[in-house]
N, C-alpha and C positions, 0 to 999 in steps of 0.2 A: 461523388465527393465524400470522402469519408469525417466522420465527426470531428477530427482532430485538427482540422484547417480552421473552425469558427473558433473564438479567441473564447467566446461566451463557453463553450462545450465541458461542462463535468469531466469528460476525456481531457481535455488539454489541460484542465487544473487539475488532476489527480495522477494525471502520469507522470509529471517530473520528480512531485516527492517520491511514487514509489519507484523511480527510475534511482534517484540520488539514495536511498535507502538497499535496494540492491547494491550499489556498488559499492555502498558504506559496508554492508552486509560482507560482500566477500574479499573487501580489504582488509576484516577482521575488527572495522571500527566502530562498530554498531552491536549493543547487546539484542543477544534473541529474544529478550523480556521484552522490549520496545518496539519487537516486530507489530504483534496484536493492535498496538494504540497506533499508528503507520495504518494498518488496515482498515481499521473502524475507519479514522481519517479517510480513506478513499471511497468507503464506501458514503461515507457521509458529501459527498459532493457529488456522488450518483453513480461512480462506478462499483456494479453491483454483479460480482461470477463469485460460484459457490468457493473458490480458494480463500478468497477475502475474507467473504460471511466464516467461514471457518475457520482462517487463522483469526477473525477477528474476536471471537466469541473463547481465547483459549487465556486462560489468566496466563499471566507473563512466567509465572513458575513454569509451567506447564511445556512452553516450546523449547526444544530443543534442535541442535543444530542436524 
């Protein structure tokens, strides 16, 4: 059973913003400066892969598309 089925699971609360955040992302409706503060967010409810930790640590100047 994978972690996404428990309603409690850090996975099932941090996937949907970064799920709704991508799609914002590539409908063009989401600035890339907002991306970082998105990441930190996910990694703050425990989902933890080196992409996160990375974009999350980049000031919002900094990403580009």
């Amino acid at each position: 059973m994978d972690d996404t089925s428990n309603p409690d699971s850090p996975l099932r609360s941090a996937c949907p913003p970064l799920v709704e955040a991508a799609w914002l992302y590539q409908a063009d409706q989401v600035c890339p400066e907002h991306l970082p503060m998105t990441a930190a967010q996910a990694l703050a409810t425990g989902m933890d892969t080196p992409a996160l930790c990375e974009l999350a640590v980049q000031s919002g100047d900094a990403v580009h598309p």
